[in-house]
C-alpha positions as CSV (number, residue, x, y, z in Angstrom):
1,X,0.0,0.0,0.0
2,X,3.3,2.3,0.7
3,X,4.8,3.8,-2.0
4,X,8.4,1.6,-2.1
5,X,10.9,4.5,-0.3
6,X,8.4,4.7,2.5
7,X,8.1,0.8,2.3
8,X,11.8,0.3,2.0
9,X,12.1,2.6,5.4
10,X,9.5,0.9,7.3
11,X,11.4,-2.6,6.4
12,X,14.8,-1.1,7.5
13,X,13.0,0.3,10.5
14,X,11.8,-2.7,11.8
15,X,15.0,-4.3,11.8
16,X,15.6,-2.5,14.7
17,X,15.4,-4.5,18.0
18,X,12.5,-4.0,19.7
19,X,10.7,-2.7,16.5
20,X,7.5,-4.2,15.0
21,X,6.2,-3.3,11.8
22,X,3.0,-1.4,13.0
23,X,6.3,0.7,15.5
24,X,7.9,1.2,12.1
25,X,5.5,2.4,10.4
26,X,4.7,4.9,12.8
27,X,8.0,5.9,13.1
28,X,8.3,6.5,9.5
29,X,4.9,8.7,9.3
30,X,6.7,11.2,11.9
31,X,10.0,10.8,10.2
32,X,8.0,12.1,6.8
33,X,6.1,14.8,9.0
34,X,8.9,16.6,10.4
35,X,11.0,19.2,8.5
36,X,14.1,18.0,6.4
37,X,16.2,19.6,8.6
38,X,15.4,17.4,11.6
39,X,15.0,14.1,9.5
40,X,18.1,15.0,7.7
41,X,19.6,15.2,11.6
42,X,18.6,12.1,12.4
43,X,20.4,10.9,9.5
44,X,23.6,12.7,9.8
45,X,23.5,11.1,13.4
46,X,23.3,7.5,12.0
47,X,25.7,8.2,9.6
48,X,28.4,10.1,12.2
49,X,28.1,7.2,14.7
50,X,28.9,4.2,11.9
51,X,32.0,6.6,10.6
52,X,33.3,7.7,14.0
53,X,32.5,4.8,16.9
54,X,34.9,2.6,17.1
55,X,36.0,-0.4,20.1
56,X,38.7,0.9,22.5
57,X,42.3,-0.4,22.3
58,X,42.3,-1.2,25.8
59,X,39.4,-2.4,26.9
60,X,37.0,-2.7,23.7
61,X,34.3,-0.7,24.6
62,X,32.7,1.9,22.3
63,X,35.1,4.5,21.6
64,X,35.5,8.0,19.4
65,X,39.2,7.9,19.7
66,X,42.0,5.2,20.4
67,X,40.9,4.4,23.6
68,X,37.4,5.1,25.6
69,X,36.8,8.0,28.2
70,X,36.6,5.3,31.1
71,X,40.3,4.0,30.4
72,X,41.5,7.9,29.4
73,X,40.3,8.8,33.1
74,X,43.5,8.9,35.7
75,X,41.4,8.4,38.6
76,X,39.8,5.4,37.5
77,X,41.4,2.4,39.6
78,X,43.3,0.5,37.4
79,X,43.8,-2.7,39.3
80,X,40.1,-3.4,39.5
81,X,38.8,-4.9,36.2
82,X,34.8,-5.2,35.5
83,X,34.0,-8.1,32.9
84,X,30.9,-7.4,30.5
85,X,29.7,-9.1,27.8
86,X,28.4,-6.2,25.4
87,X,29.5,-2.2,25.3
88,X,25.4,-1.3,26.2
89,X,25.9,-3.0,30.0
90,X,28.6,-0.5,31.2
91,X,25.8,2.0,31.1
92,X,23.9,0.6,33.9
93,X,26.5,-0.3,36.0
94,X,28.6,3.3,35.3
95,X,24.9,4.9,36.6
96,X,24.9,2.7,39.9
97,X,28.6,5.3,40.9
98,X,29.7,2.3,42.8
99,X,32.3,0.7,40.5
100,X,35.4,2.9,40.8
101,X,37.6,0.2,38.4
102,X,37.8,0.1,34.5
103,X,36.1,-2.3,32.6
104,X,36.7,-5.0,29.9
105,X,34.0,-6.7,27.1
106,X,34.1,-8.9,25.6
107,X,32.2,-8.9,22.9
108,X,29.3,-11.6,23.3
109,X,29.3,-14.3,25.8
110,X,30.3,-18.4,25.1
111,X,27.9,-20.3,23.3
112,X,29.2,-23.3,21.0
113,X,24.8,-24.0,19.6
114,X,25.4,-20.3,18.2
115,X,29.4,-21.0,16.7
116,X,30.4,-18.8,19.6
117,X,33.7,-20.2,20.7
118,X,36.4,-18.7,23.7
119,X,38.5,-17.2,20.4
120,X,35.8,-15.0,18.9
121,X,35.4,-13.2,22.3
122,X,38.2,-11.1,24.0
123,X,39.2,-13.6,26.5
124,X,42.6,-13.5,25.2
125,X,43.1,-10.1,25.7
126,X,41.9,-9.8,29.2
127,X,44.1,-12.3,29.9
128,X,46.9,-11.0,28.6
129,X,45.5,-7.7,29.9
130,X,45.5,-9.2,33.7
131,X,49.0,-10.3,33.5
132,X,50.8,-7.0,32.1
133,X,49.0,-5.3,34.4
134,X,48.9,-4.5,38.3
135,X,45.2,-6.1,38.4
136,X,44.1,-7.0,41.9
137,X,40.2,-8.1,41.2
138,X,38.5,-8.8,38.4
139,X,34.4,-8.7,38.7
140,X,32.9,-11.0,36.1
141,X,29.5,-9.1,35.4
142,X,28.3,-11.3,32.4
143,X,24.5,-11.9,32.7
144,X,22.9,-14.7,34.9
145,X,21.9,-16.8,31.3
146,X,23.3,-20.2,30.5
147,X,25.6,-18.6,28.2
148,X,26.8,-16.0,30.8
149,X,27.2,-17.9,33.4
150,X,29.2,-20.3,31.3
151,X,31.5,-17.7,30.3
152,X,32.1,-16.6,33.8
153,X,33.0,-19.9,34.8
154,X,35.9,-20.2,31.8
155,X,37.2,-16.7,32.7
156,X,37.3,-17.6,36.1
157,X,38.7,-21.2,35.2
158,X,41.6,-19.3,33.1
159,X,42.5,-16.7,35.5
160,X,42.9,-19.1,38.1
161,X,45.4,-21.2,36.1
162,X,47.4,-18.1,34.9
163,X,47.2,-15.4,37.8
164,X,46.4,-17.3,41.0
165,X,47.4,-14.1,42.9
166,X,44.1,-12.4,41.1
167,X,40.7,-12.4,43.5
168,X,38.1,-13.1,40.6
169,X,34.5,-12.4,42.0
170,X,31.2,-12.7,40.9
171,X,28.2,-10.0,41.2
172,X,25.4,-11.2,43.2
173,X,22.2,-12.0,42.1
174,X,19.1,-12.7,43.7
175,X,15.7,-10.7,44.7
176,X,15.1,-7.1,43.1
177,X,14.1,-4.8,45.6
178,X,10.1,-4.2,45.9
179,X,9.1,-7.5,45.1
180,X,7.4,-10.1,46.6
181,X,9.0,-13.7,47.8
182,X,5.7,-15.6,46.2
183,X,6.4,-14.2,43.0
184,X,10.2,-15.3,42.8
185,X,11.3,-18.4,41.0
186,X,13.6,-21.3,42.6
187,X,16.6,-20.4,40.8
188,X,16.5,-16.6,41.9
189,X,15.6,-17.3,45.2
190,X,17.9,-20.0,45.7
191,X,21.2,-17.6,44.4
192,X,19.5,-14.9,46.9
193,X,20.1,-17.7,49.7
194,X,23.4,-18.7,48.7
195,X,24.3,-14.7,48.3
196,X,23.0,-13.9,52.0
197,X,25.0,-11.8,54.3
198,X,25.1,-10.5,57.7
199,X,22.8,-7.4,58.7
């Protein structure tokens, strides 16, 4: 029913995660609304960020330069390493202010069903990272799925072998706050028992 550039934009919109066809389409109705400056914007945009983003040298996350702002900062703590598996979850845990360390991704997590093997990450590099460096903790925060918690448990695995000297911890996980225990499955609330502490 589209004419085939408005088509051909609703198609490439809803490629986008998250993004149906009926979100596309709406999308592109208010994309052809505006003025061509502001479209135009939002194009330049797209096009600056594929031209300009690249990974950091250091520690691979999304960077406009050779190396990210985290591992440019001097009063970042250097021996304090914070595994992730993709640039997008630094953002949360950079908004919590508690992590004063730098961080490393690695660019997916372990999973041999999808071809994902411990060489197409940047396991290697952290590892060679850890041992060049004066690293005295490394925080695997890879998310509590099969395939993250698999690729915690290799990191961990591998540091142990090569830097013994190295604590490697874990973050917690159990209940979020301002929920209710009936509405918790086992798995949860069994890590939020194993994770207890003293109050």
């Amino acid at each position: 029913m589209n004419a085939p550039p408005i088509q051909r934009l609703v198609t490439e919109l809803a490629r986008l995660p998250g993004i149906g066809n009926r979100t596309a389409q709406r999308l592109a109705f208010h994309i052809l609304r505006v003025d061509a400056e502001e479209a135009n914007a939002l194009a330049d945009a797209i096009r600056e960020v594929k031209e300009r983003i690249g990974l950091c040298e250091v520690c691979f996350n999304l960077a406009d330069g050779p190396r990210c702002r985290i591992c440019l900062d001097e009063r970042r703590d250097c021996g304090l390493i914070c595994v992730v598996e993709e640039p997008g979850d630094v953002v949360p845990i950079e908004r919590t202010h508690e992590f004063p360390g730098r961080y490393h991704v690695l660019g997916g997590a372990l999973s041999p069903i999808d071809g994902v093997d411990p060489d197409d990450l940047k396991i290697a590099q952290l590892y060679a990272r850890v041992l060049d460096g004066d690293t005295r903790e490394v925080v695997l925060a890879t998310n509590p799925t099969t395939t993250g918690e698999a690729t915690a448990l290799h990191i961990a695995e591998g540091l142990r072998e090569r830097a013994p000297g190295v604590t490697v911890t874990r973050l917690a996980s159990g209940l979020p706050v301002g929920s209710d225990l009936e509405y918790a499955d086992e798995v949860t609330l069994g890590r939020a028992f194993a994770g207890r502490r003293a109050v």
